[in-house]
C-alpha positions as protocol buffer text, in pm:
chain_id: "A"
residue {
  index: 1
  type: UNK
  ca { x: -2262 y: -1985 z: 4837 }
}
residue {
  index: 2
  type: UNK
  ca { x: -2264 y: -2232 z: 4519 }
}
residue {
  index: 3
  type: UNK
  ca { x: -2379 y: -2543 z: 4627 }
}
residue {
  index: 4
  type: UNK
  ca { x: -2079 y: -2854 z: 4489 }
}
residue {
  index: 5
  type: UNK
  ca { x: -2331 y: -2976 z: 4207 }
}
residue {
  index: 6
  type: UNK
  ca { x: -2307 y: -2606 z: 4088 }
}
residue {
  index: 7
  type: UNK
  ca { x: -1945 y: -2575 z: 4074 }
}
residue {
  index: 8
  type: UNK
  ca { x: -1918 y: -2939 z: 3922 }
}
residue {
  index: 9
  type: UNK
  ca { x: -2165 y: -2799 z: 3651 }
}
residue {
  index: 10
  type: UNK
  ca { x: -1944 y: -2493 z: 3601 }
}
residue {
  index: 11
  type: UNK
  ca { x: -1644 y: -2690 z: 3578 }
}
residue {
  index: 12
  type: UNK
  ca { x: -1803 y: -2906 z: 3302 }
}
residue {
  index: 13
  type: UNK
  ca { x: -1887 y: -2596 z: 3124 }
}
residue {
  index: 14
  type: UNK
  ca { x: -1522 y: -2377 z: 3130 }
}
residue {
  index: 15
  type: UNK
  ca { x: -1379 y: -2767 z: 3026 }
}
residue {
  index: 16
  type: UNK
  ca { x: -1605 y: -2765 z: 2709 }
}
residue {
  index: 17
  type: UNK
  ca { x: -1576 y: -2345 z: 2628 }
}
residue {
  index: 18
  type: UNK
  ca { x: -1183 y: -2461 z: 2664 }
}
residue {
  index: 19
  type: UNK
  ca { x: -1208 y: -2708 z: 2433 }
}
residue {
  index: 20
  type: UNK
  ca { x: -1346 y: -2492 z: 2191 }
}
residue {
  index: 21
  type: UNK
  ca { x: -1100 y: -2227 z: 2220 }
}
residue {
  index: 22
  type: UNK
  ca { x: -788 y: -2536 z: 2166 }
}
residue {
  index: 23
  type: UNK
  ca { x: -969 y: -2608 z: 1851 }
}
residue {
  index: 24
  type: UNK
  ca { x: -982 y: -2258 z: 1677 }
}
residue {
  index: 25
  type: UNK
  ca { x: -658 y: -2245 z: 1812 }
}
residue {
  index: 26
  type: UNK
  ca { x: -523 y: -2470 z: 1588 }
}
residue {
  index: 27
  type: UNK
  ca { x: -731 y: -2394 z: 1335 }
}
residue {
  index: 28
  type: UNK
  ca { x: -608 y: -2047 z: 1327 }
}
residue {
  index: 29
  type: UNK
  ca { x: -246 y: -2181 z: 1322 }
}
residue {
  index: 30
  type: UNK
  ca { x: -291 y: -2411 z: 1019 }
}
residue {
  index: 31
  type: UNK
  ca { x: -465 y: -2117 z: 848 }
}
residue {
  index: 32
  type: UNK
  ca { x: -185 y: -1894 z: 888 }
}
residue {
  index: 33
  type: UNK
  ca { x: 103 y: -2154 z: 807 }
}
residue {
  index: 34
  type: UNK
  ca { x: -119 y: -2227 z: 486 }
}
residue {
  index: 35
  type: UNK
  ca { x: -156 y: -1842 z: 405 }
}
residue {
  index: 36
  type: UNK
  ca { x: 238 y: -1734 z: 452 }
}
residue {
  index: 37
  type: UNK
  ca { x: 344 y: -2037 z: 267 }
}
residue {
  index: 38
  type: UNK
  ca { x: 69 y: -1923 z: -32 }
}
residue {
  index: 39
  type: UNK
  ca { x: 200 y: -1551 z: -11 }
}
residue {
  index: 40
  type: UNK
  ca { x: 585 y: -1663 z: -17 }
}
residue {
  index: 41
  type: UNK
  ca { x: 553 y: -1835 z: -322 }
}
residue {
  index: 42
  type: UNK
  ca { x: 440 y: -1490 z: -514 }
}
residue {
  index: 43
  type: UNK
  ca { x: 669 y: -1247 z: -331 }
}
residue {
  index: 44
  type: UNK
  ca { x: 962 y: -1306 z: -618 }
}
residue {
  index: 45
  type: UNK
  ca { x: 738 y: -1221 z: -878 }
}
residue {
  index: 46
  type: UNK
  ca { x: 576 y: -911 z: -770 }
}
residue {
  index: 47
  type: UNK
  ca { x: 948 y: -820 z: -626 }
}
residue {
  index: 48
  type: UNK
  ca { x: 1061 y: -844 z: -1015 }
}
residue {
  index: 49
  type: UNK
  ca { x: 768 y: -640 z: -1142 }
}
residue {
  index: 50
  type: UNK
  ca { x: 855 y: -360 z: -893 }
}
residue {
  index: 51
  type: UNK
  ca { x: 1176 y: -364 z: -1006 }
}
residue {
  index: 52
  type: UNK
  ca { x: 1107 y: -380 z: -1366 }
}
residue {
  index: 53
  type: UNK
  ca { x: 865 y: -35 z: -1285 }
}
residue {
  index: 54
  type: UNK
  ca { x: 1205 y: 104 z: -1137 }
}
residue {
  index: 55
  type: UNK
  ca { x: 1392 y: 43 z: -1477 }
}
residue {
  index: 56
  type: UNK
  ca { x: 1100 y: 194 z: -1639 }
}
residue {
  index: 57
  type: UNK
  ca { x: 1129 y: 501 z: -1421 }
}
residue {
  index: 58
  type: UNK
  ca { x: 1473 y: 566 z: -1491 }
}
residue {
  index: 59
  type: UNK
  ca { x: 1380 y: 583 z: -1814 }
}
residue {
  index: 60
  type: UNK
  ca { x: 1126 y: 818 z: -1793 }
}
residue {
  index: 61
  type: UNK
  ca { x: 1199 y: 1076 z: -1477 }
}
residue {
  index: 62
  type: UNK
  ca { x: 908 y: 1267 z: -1568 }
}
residue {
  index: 63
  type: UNK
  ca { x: 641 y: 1026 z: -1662 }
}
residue {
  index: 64
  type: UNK
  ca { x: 316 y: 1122 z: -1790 }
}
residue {
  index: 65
  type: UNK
  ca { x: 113 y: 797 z: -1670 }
}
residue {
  index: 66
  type: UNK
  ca { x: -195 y: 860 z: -1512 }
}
residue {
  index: 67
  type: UNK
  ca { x: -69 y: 575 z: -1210 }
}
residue {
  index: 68
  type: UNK
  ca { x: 170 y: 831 z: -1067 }
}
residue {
  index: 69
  type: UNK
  ca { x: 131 y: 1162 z: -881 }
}
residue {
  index: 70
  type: UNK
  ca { x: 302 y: 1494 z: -998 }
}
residue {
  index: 71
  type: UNK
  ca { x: 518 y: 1705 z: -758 }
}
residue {
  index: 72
  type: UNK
  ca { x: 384 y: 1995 z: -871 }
}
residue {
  index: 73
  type: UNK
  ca { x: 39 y: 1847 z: -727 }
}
residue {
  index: 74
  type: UNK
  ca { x: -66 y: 2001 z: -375 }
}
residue {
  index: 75
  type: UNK
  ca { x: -195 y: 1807 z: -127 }
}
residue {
  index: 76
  type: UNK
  ca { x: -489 y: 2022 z: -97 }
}
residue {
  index: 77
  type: UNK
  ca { x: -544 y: 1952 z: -475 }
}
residue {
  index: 78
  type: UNK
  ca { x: -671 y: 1593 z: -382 }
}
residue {
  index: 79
  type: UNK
  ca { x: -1030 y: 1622 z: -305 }
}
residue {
  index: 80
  type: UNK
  ca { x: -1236 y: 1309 z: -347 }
}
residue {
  index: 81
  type: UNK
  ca { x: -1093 y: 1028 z: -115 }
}
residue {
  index: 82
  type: UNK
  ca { x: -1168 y: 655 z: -176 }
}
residue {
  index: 83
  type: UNK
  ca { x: -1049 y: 435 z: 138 }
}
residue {
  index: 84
  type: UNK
  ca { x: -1013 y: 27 z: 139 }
}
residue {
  index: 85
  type: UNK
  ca { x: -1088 y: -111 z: 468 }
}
residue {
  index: 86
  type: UNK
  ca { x: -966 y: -443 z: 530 }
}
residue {
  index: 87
  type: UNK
  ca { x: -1122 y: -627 z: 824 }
}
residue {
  index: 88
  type: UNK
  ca { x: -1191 y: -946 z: 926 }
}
residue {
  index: 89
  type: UNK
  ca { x: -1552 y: -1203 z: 867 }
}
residue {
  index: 90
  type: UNK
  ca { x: -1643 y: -1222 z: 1243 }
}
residue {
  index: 91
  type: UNK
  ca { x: -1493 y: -1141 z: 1585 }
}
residue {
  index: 92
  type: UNK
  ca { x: -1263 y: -1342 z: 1854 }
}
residue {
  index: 93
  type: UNK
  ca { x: -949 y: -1173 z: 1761 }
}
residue {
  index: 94
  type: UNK
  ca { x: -828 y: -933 z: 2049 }
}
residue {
  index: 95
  type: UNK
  ca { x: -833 y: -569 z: 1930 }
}
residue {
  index: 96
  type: UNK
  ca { x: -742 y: -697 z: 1547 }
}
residue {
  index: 97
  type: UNK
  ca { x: -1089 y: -516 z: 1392 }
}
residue {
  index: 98
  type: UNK
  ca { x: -1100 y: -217 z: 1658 }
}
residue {
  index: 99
  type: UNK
  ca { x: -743 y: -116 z: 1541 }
}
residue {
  index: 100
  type: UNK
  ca { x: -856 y: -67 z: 1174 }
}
residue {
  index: 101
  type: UNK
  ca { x: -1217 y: 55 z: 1213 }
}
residue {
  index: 102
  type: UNK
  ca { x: -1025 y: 334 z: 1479 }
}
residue {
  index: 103
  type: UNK
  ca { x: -754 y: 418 z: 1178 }
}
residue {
  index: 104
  type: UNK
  ca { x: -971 y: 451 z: 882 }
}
residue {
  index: 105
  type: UNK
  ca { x: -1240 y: 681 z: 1119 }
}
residue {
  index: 106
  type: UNK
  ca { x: -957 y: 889 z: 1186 }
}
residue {
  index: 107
  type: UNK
  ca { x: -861 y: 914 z: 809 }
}
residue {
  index: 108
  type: UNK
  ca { x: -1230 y: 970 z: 711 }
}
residue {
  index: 109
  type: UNK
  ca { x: -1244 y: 1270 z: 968 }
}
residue {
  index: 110
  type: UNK
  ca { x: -972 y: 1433 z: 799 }
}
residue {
  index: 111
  type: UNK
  ca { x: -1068 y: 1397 z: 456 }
}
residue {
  index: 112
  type: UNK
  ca { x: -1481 y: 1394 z: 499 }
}
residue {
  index: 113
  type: UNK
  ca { x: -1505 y: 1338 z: 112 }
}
residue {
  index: 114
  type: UNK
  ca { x: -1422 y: 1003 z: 152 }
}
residue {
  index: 115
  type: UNK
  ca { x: -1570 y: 667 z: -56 }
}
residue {
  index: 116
  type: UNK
  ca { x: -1568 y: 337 z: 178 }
}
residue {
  index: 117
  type: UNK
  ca { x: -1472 y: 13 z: 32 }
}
residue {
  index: 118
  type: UNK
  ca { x: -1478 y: -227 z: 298 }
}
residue {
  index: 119
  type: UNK
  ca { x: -1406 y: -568 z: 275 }
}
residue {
  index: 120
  type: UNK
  ca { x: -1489 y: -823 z: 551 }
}
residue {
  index: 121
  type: UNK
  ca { x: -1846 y: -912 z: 755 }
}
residue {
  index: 122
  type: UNK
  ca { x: -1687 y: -745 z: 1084 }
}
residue {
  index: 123
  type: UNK
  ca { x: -1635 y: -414 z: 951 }
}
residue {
  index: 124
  type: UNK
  ca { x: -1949 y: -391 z: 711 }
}
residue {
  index: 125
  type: UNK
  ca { x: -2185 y: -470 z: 1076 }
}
residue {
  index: 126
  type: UNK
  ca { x: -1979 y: -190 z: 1231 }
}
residue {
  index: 127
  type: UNK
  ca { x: -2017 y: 69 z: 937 }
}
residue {
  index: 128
  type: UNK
  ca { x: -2420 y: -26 z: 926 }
}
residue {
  index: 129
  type: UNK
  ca { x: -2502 y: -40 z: 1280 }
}
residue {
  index: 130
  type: UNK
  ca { x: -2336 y: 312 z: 1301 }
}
residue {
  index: 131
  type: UNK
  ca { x: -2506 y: 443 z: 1029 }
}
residue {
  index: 132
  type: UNK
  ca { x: -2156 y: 533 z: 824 }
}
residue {
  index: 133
  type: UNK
  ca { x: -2220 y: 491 z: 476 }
}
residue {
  index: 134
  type: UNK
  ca { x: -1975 y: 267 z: 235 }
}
residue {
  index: 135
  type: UNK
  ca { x: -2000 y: 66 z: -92 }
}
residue {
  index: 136
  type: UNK
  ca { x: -2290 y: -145 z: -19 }
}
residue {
  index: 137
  type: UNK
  ca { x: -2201 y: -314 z: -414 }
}
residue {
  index: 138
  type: UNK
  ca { x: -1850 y: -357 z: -309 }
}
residue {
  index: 139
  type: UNK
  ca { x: -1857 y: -711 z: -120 }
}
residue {
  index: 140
  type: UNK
  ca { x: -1550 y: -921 z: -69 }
}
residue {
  index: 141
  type: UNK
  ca { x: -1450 y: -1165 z: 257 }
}
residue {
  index: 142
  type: UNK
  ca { x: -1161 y: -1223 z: 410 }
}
residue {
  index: 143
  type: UNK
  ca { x: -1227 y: -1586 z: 459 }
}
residue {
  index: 144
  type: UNK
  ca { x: -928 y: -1727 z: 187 }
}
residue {
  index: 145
  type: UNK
  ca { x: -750 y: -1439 z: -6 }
}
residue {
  index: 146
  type: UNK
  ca { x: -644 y: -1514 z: -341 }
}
residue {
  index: 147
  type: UNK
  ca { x: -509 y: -1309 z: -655 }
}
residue {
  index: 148
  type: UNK
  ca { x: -838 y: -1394 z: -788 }
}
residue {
  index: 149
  type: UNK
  ca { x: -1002 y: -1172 z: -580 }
}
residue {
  index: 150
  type: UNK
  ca { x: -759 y: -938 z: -586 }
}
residue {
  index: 151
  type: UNK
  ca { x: -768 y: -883 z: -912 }
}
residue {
  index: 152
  type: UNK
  ca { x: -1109 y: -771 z: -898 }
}
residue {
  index: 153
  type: UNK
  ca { x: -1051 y: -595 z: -644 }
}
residue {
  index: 154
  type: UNK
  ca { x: -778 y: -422 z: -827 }
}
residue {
  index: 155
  type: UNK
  ca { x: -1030 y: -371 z: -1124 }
}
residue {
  index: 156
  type: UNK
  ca { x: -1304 y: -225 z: -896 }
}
residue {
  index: 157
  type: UNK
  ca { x: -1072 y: 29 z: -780 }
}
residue {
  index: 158
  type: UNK
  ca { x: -919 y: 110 z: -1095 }
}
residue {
  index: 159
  type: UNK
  ca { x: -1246 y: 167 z: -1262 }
}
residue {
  index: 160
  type: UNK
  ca { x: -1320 y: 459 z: -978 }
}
residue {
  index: 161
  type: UNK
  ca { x: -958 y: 622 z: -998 }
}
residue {
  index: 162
  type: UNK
  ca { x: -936 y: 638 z: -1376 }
}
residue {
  index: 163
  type: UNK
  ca { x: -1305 y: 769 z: -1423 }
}
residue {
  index: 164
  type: UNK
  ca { x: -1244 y: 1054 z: -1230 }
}
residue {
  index: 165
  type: UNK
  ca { x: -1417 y: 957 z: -907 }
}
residue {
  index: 166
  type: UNK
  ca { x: -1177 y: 930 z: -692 }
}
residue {
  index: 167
  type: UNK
  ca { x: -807 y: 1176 z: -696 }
}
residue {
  index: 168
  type: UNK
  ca { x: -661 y: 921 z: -426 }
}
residue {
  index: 169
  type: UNK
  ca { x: -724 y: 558 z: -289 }
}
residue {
  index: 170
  type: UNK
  ca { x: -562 y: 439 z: 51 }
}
residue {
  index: 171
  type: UNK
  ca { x: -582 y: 125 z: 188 }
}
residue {
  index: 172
  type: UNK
  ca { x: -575 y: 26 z: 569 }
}
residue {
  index: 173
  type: UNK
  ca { x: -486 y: -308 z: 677 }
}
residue {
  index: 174
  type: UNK
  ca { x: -290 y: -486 z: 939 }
}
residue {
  index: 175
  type: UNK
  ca { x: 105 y: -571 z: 849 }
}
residue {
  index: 176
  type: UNK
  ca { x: 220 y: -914 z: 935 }
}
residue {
  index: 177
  type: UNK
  ca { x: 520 y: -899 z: 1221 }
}
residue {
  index: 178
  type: UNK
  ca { x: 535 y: -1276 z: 1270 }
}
residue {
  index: 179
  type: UNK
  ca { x: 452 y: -1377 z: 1626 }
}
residue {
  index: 180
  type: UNK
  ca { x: 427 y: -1040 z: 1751 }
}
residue {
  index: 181
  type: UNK
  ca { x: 37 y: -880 z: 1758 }
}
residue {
  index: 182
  type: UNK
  ca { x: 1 y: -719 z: 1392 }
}
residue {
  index: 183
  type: UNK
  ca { x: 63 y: -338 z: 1336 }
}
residue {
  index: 184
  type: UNK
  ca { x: -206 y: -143 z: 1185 }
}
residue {
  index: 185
  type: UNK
  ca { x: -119 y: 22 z: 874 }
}
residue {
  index: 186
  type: UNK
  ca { x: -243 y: 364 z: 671 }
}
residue {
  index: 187
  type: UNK
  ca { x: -86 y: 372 z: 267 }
}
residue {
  index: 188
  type: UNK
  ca { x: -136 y: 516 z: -40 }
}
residue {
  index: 189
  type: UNK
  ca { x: -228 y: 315 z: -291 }
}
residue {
  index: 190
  type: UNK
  ca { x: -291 y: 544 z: -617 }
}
residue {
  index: 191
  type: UNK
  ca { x: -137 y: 782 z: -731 }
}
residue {
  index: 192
  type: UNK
  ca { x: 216 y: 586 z: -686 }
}
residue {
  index: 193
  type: UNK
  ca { x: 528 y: 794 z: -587 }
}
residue {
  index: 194
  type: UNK
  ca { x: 829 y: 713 z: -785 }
}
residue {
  index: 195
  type: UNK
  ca { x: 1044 y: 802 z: -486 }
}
residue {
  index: 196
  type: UNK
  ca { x: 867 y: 486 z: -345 }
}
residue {
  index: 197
  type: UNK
  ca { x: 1069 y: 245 z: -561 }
}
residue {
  index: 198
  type: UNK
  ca { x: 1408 y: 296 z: -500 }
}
residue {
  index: 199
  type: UNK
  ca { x: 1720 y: 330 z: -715 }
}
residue {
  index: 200
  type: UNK
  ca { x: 1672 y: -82 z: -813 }
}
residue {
  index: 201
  type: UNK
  ca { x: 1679 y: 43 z: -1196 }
}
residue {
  index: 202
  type: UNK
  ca { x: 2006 y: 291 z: -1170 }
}
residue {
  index: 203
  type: UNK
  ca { x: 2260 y: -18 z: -1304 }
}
residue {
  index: 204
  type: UNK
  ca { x: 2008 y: -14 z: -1649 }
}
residue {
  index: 205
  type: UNK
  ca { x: 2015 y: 392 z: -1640 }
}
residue {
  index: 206
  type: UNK
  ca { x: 2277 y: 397 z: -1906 }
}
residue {
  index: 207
  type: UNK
  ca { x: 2149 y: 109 z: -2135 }
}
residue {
  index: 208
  type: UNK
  ca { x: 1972 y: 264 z: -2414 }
}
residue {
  index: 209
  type: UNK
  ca { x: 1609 y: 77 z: -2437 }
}
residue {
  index: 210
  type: UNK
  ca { x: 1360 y: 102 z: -2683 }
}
residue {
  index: 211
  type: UNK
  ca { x: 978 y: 87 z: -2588 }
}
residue {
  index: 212
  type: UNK
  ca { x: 682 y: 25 z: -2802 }
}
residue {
  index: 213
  type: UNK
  ca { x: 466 y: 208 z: -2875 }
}
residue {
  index: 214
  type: UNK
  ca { x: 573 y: 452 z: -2594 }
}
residue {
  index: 215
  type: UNK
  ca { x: 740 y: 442 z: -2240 }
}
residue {
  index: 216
  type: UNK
  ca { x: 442 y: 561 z: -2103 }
}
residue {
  index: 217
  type: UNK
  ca { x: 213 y: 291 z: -2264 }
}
residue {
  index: 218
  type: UNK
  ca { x: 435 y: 32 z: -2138 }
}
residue {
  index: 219
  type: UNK
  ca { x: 453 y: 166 z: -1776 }
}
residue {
  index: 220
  type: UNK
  ca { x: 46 y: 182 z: -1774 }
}
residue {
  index: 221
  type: UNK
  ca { x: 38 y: -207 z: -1879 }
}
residue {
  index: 222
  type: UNK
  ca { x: 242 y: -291 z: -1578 }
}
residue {
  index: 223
  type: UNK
  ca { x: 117 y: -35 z: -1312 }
}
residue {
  index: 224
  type: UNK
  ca { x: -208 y: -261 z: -1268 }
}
residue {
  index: 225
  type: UNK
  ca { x: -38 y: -579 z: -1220 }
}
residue {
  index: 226
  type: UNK
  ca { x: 175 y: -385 z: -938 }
}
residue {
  index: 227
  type: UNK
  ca { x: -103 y: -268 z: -811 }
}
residue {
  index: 228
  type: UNK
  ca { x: -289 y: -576 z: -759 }
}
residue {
  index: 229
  type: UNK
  ca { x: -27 y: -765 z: -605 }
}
residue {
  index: 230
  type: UNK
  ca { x: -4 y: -499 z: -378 }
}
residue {
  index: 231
  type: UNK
  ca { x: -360 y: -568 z: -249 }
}
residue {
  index: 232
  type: UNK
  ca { x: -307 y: -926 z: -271 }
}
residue {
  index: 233
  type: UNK
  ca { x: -30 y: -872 z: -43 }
}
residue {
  index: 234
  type: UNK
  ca { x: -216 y: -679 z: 195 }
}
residue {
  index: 235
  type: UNK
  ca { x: -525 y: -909 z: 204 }
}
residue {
  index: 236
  type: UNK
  ca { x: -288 y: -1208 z: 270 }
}
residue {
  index: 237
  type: UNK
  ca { x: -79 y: -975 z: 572 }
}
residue {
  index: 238
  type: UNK
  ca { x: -365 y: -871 z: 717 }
}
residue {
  index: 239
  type: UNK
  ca { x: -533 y: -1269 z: 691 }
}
residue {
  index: 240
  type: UNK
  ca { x: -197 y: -1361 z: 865 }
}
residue {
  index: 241
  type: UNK
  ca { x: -244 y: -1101 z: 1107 }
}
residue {
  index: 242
  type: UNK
  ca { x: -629 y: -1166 z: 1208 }
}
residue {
  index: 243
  type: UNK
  ca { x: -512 y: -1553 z: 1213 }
}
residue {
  index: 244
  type: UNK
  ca { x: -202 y: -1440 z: 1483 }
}
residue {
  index: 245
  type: UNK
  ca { x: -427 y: -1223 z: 1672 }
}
residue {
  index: 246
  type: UNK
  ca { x: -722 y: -1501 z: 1705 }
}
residue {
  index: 247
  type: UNK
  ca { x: -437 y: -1759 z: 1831 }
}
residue {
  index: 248
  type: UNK
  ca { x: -333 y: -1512 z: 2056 }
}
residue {
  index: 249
  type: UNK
  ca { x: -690 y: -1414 z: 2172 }
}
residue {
  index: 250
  type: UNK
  ca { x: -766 y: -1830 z: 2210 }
}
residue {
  index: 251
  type: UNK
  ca { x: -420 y: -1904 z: 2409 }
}
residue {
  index: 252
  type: UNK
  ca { x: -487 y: -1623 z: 2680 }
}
residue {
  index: 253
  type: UNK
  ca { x: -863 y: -1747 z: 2708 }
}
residue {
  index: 254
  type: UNK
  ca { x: -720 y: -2113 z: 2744 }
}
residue {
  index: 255
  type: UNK
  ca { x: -496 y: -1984 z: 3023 }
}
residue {
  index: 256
  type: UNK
  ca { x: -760 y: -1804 z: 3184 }
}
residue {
  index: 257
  type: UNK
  ca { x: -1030 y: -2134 z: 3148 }
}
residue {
  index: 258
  type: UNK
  ca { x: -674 y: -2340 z: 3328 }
}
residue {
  index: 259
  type: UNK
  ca { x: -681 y: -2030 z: 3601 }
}
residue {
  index: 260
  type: UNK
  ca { x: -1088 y: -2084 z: 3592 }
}
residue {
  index: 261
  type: UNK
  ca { x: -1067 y: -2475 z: 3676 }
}
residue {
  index: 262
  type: UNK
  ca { x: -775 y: -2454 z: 3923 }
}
residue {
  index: 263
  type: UNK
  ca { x: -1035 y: -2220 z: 4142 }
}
residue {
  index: 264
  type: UNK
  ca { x: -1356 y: -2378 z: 4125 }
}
residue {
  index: 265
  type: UNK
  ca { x: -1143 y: -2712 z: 4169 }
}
residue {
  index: 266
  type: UNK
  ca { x: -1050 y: -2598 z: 4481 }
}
residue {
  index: 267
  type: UNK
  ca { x: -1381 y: -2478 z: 4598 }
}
residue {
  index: 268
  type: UNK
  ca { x: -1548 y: -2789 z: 4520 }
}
residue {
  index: 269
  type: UNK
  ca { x: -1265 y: -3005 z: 4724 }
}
residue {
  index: 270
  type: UNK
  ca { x: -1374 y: -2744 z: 4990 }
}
residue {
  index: 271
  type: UNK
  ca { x: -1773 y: -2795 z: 4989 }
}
residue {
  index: 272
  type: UNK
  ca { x: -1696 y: -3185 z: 4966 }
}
residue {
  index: 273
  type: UNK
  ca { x: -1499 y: -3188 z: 5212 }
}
residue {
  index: 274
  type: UNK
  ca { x: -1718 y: -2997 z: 5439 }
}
residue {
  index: 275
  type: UNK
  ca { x: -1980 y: -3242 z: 5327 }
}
residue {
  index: 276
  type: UNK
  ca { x: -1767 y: -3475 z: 5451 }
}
residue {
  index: 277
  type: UNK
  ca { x: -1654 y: -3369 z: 5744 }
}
residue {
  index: 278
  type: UNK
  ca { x: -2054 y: -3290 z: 5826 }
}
residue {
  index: 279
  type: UNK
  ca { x: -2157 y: -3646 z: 5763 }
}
residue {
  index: 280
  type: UNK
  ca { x: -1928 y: -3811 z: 5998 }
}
residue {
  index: 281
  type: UNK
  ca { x: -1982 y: -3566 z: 6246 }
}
residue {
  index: 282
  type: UNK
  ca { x: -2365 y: -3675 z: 6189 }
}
residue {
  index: 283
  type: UNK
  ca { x: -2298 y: -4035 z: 6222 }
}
residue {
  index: 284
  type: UNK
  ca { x: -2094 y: -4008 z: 6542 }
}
residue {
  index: 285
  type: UNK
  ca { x: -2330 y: -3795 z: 6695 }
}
residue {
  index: 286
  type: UNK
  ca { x: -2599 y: -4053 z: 6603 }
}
residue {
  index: 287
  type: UNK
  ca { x: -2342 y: -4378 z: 6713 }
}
residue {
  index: 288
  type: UNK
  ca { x: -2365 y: -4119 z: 7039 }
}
residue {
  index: 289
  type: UNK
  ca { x: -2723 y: -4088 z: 7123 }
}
residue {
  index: 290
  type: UNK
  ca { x: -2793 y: -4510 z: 6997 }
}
residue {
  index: 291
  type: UNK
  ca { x: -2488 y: -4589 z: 7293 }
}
residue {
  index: 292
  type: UNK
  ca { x: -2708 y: -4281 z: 7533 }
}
residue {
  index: 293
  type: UNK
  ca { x: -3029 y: -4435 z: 7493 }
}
residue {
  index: 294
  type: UNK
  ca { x: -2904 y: -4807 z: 7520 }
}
residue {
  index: 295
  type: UNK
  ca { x: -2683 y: -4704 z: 7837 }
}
residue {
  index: 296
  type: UNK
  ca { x: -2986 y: -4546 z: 7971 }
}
residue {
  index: 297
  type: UNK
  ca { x: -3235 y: -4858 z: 7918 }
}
residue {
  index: 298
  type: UNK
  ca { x: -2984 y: -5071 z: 8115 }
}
residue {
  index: 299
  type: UNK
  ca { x: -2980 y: -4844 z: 8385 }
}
residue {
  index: 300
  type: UNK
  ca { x: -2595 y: -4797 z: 8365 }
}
residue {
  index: 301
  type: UNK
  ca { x: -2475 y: -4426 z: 8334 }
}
residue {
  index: 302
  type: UNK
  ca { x: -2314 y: -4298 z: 8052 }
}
residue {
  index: 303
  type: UNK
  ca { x: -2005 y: -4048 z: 7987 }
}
residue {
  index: 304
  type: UNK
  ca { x: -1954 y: -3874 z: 7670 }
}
residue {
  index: 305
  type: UNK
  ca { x: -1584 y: -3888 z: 7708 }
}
residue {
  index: 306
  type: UNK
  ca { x: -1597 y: -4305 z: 7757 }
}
């Protein structure tokens, strides 16, 4: 059995881990109202561009640009793969990284001719320690997304698909649901399916628009800018995400560290006050055998119920 200095240690210990935990706490929440308010502010932009790319579909039905698959195109016609892996810089956020890592292992198993891009400390570890080879050039954190790194990002990727490495790129990330735990997600992210935009451009259908030097041209200038706010906006959902996860992760260790201190508190009242207890019972045993021995030096008998 722990002796009370023991416990009094232990309780000094779960108080500090629980301060700890508090503090990346709100760390984590300050991070992710920063990040959503950052992310907000560009969502009417890209939401124009896609709908300017919806225009330019109408336009041109059957579109030549590189950007966007054919329907004639087979699945089976897409051989060489090329994956982004979004993860997170270091660990402490409930199942956020495990969810990912497991999705993009069980795309790679499908399609075996797969190129890893991984961004993110976490999942690079993961990939090395397990011997799964990625993109060792291809280096980008997850500490503070910004269009600045997406648009390399974007550039990186871009280089690959239009050289001919790569028929397809998907991306997996984690969506942003608000205060409920984030969802994992698996999309394409080149070729682009017109079917994916919508009917936003219908209303302009009948407007006859002129384009310079082509339609096609036009729709390749904007394609990358789509494209990149597309990753920006999955590097910011899936920041928001690891941020909700690791404020989720830190609130149920705080409970548990409250659970923690609630016990051992109540096993150290029990040890001192058996401690207690066992010290008076010593010094009324020893009051006990002074009153014996003086009773017995008088001569005088002595009860031990007087």
């Amino acid at each position: 059995m722990a002796t009370a200095s023991e416990i009094k240690s232990r309780i000094a210990g779960v108080r500090d881990t629980k301060k700890i935990t508090d503090a990346m706490y709100m760390i984590s929440s300050v991070k992710l109202r920063r990040a959503t308010k950052d992310f907000e502010s560009t969502v009417p932009y890209f939401d124009s561009l896609s709908e300017k790319i919806s225009e330019l579909l109408c336009h041109i039905p059957n579109t030549e640009s590189r950007y966007f698959s054919r329907s004639a195109e087979s699945p089976e016609a897409v051989k060489n793969h090329g994956i982004l892996l979004i993860t997170a810089d270091k660990g402490l956020a409930g199942a956020y990284n495990q969810d990912v890592i497991r999705a993009c292992e069980g795309f790679m198993k499908k399609h075996p001719q797969t190129t890893l891009f991984v961004i993110g400390e976490f999942g690079r570890q993961y990939f090395t320690n397990h011997k799964i080879p990625f993109r060792q050039d291809f280096h980008y954190s997850l500490v503070s997304p910004s269009l600045y790194d997406a648009r390399k990002i974007c550039a990186e990727l871009l280089e690959y698909y239009e050289s001919g490495k790569l028929d397809e790129i998907s991306v997996v990330y984690t969506d942003y649901v608000g205060a409920k735990p984030g969802v994992c997600r698996v999309s394409t992210l080149l070729p682009l399916n017109g079917a994916h935009f919508g009917d936003a451009g219908t209303e302009s259908r009948h407007i006859e628009k002129k384009f310079l030097p082509d339609a096609d041209t036009v729709l390749d200038g904007v394609v990358p800018s789509y494209i990149m706010g597309y990753i920006y906006g999955c590097l910011v959902k899936s920041f928001c995400s690891e941020q909700q996860s690791r404020m989720m992760a830190m609130k149920n260790a705080g409970d548990n560290a409250e659970e923690m201190l609630r016990t051992l508190q109540v096993q150290y009242n029990k040890i001192r006050q058996a401690t207690i207890t066992n010290e008076m019972i010593e010094i009324t045993a020893g009051v006990r055998a002074l009153k014996r021995q003086r009773t017995s030096a008088a001569g005088d008998l002595y009860y031990d119920n007087e």
